[in-house]
N, C-alpha and C positions, 0 to 999 in steps of 0.2 A: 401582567406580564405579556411577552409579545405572542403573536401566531405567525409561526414560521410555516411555508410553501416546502415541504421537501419534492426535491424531483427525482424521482429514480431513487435507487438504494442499491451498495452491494449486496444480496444475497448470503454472503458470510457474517463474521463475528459483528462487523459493524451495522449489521441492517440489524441487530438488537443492541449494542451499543451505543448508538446514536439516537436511537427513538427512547430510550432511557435517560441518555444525558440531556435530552430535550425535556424530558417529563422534571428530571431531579433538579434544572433551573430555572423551575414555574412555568416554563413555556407552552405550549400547546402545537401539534402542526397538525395541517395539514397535506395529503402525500397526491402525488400527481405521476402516473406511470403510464406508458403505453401498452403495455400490457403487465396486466396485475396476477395473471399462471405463472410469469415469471418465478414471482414468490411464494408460490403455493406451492410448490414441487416435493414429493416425499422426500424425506430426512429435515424440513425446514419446522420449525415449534411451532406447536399450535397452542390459544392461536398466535399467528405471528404478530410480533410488537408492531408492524407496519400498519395491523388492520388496529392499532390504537389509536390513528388518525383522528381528528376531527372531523373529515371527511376525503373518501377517496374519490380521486379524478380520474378520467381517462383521456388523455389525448395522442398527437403523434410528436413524443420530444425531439425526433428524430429530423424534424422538419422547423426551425429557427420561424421563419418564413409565418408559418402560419400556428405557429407557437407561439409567438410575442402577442398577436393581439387576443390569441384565447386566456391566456395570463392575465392581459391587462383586463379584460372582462372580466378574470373571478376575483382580478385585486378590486376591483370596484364593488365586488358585492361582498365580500371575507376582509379586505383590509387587512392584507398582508405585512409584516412590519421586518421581514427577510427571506432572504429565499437559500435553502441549502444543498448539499446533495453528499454522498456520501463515496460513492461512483465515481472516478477518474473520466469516464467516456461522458458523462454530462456537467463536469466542472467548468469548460466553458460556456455550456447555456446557461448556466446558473448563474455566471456573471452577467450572463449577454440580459438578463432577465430583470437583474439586480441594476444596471446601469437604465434599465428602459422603464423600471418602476422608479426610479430613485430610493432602492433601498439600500443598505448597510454590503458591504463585501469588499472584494480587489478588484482592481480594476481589471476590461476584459482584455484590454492587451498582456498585461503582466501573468493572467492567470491563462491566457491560448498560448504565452511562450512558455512558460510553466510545463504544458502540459505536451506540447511537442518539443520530442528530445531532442532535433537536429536545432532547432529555436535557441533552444536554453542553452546547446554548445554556442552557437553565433552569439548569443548576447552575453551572456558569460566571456567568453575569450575577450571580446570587444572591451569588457570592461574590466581586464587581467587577472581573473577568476582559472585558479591553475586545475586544467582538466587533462582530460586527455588528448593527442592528438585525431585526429576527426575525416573525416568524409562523408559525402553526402551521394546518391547514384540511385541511378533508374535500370537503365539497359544494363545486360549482363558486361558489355562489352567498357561502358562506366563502371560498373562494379569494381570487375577485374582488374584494371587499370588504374584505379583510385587502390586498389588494394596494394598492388606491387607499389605505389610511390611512397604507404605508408611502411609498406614491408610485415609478414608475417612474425608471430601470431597476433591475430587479430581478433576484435571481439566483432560479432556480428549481429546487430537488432532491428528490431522497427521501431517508426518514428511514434507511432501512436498505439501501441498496446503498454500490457503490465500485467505483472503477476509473474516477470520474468519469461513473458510468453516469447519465443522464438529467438531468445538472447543465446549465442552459442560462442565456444572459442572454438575458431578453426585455424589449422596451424599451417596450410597451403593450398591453392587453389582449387584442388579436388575437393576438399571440406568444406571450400569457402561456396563452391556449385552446388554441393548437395543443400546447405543450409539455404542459400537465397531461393532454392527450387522449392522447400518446404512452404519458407513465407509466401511466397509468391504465392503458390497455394489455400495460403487463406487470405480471400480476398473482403471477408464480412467480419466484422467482432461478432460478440455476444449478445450484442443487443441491436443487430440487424442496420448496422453503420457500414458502409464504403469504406475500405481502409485506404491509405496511403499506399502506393507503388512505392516509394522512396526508402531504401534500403541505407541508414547510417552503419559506419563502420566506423570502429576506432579502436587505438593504439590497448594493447593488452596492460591493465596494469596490476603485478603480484600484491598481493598484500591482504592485510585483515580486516573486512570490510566496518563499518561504523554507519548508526545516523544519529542525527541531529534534533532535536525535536523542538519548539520554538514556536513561539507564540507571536505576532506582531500585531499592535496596536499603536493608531496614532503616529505610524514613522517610525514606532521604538523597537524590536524587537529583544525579548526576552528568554534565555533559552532554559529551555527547563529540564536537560539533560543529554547524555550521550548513551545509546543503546549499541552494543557489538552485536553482531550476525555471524551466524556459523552457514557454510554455503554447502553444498553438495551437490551429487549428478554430473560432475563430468562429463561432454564439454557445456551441460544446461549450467546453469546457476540459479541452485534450487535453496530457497532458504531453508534449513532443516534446525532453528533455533535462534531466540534472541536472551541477553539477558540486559537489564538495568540497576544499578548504572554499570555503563562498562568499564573492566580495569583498566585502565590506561593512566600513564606517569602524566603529571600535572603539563609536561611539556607539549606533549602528545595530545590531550586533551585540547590544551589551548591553543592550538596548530587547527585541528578538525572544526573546530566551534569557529575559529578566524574564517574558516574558507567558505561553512554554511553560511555565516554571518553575511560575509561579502555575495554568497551567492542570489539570500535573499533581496538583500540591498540591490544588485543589480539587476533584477528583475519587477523589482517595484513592486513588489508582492506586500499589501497589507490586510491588516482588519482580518488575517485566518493565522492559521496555525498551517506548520509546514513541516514535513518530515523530509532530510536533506539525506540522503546516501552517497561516502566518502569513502575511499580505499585510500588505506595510509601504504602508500610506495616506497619505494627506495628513494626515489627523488622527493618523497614527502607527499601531505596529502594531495589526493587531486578530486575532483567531483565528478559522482555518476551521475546522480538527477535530481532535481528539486519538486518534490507533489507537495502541492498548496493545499491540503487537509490531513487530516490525521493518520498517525501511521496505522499499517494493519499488522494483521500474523501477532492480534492480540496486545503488543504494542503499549494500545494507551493503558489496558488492563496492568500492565507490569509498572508501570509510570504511577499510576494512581496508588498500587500497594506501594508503594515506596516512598512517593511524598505527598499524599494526600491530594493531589491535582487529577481533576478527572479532564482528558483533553478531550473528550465526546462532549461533554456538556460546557466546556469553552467554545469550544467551536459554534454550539450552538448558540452561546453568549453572544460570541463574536455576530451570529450570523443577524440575530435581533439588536442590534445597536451596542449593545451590551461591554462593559469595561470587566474585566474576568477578574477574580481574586484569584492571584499567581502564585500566594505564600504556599512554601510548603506546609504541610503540618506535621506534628508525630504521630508515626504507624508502626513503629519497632519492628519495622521489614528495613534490611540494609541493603538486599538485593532481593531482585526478583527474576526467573528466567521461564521460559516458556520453549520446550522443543516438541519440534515435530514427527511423524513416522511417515519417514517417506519412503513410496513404496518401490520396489526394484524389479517386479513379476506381476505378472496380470493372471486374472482366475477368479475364483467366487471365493469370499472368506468362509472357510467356515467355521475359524473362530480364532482367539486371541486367548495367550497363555503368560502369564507373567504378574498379571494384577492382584494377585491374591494378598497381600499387603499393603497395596493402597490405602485403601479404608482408613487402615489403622496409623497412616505417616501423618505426625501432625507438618511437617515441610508441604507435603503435597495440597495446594490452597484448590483447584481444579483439574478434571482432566475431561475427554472424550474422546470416546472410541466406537467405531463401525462394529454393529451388530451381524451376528452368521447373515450370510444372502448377500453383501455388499456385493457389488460387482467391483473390481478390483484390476488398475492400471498401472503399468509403470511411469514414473511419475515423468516428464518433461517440465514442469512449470512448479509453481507455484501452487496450481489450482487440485491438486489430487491429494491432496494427503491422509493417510487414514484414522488419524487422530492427534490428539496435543495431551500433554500434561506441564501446569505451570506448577512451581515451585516456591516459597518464599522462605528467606531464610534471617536469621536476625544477626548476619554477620554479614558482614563485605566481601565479594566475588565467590562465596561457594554456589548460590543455585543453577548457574549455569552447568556446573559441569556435575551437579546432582541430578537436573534434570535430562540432559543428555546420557547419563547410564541409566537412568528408567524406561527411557526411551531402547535404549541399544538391549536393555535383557527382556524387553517383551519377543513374543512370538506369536505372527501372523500365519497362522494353516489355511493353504489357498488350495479347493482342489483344481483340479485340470485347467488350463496347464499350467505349466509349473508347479510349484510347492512351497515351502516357506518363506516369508519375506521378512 
């Protein structure tokens, strides 16, 4: 079987899901990080799946430049046969890597438009891919003015983060100054990258958000379901739940699956797997954004109990040459959901009250939650949550909303300040 190059890794659920799904289809990798404390941080497992490597590298991913010929150095001594990553901020070196070794992936245009959001609006709209209406601005003085010609409310993000990082709705000018002063404010990601000055703004649209999940091989793409999102945080947009598959009427389905379908297609996206985010509007579906690898917030885990498809270990299929078996199989799970506790007060945990029957749900298939001492934030993002519990249920549409009242009768005691969350 092949040995895949991983570059970088999230930190979250997928920096062990993914070095599993690598293991479970014969594969082997090797990992390749600029700095490897990243992943050693307390609350990450020990030891972590990362250091199951083959062997670990150190270089600087951060610099393309003189990143490609230290790659091509270790492909000539390791014979690399893909290169992966699991991370949004290094999906397109991953390509840029995969194009300059001649190995297996998407091409580097399709996955650098992929992965900037103003991109994916331009080539999408170009190729009648219905979104939203759009803007693009630097100076505050663009901003503002790109703002008023779309007319408020507006949603306001950056071109190159995720995790819902600095995604807000503001509903007139003053909102719209505070939020672009916030981003402007971080000017580095997480992993020590220059961000974009470039502030997209676009048209608000109500509805219940959806994604897509999907596989492409060969030109074909295959979809392998529809996941709902439950959002929270006000004006953030904070996921706080998913379930698979989603309810939605046959019409309704085939509307959302049409628009990722075309979204993929127009971005030329192949050889990965792609998690497509769609708000069903009034006017009907329109598209948020297209990530060329696997969804997170646990995601593939709900997917796999469901139909036997593990999307971590396709992708990794995919990333070794590999043709993926897409059948579903039986798993007498008809839904699966997974939510989150997201937190509202900042303070120290000192503890969590409500689990005392867990143990004993056979519904409840996982959960995790922060031990007393966490240090403890209101959530803005994506990125804080203080724990999950998934659910699996062997009938159709209940676990979602099982899992979401397990979630809502727990109890977070924070002391100072604040109090419970």
């Amino acid at each position: 079987m092949g040995h895949l190059l991983m570059v970088e890794s999230w930190v979250g659920s997928m920096s062990t899901l993914l070095p599993a799904g690598i293991t479970n289809t014969g594969h082997r990798f090797s990992f390749l990080t600029r700095d490897l404390a990243h992943y050693l941080r307390p609350g990450t497992p020990s030891p972590h799946p990362l250091l199951a490597a083959d062997n670990v590298f150190t270089a600087e991913t951060n610099d393309l430049a003189t990143l490609l010929p230290y790659v091509r150095k270790l492909h000539g001594a390791f014979a690399f046969d893909g290169v992966l990553t699991s991370c949004d901020y290094y999906l397109p070196t991953v390509a840029a890597i995969a194009a300059e070794l001649g190995l297996p992936g998407p091409g580097r245009t399709a996955v650098a438009d992929a992965c900037d959001k103003h991109r994916t609006r331009q080539v999408c709209r170009a190729a009648g891919v219905a979104g939203p209406e759009f803007a693009v601005a630097e100076t505050w003085h663009e901003i503002a003015c790109a703002a008023a010609r779309l007319g408020y409310p507006l949603v306001v993000k950056p071109v190159d983060l995720c995790g819902g990082m600095f995604v807000r709705r503001v509903a007139d000018e003053t909102e719209l100054h505070t939020a672009v002063d916030q981003l402007a404010g971080f000017t580095v990601n997480a992993r020590g990258q220059r961000r974009s000055s470039r502030v997209l703004l676009e048209e608000c649209v109500d509805g219940p958000e959806f994604s897509v999940e999907t596989v492409t091989v060969a030109g074909h793409t295959t979809v392998i379901g529809v996941t709902d999102k439950q959002v929270t945080g006000a004006p953030a947009f904070i996921e706080s739940g998913h379930m698979f598959p989603a309810e939605l009427s046959n019409a309704d389905t085939d509307a959302v699956v049409e628009l990722a379908l075309a979204a993929v297609a127009a971005l030329g996206l192949d050889a990965t797997v792609a998690h497509t985010e769609i708000k069903l509007g009034a006017q009907g579906p329109r598209l948020i954004e297209v990530n060329p690898r696997p969804a997170g917030n646990r995601i593939t885990e709900l997917i796999r109990r469901v139909t036997g498809i593990d999307l971590a270990a396709t992708y990794a299929d995919l990333a070794a040459g590999g043709t993926p078996d897409l059948t579903p199989r039986p798993t007498e799970v008809a839904s699966a959901a997974v939510a989150f506790a997201v937190p509202t007060e900042t303070g120290v945990l000192d503890g969590v009250a409500g689990t005392a029957h867990w143990a004993e749900d056979p519904m409840i298939v996982e959960f995790a939650l922060p031990e007393p001492g966490t240090r403890v934030r209101a959530a803005t993002d994506n990125n804080s949550y203080l724990g999950h519990v998934m659910v699996a249920d062997g009938a159709p549409g209940g676990a979602g909303e099982r899992a979401r009242k397990l979630i809502a009768d727990l109890r977070f005691d924070l002391a100072a300040p604040g109090g419970a969350v």
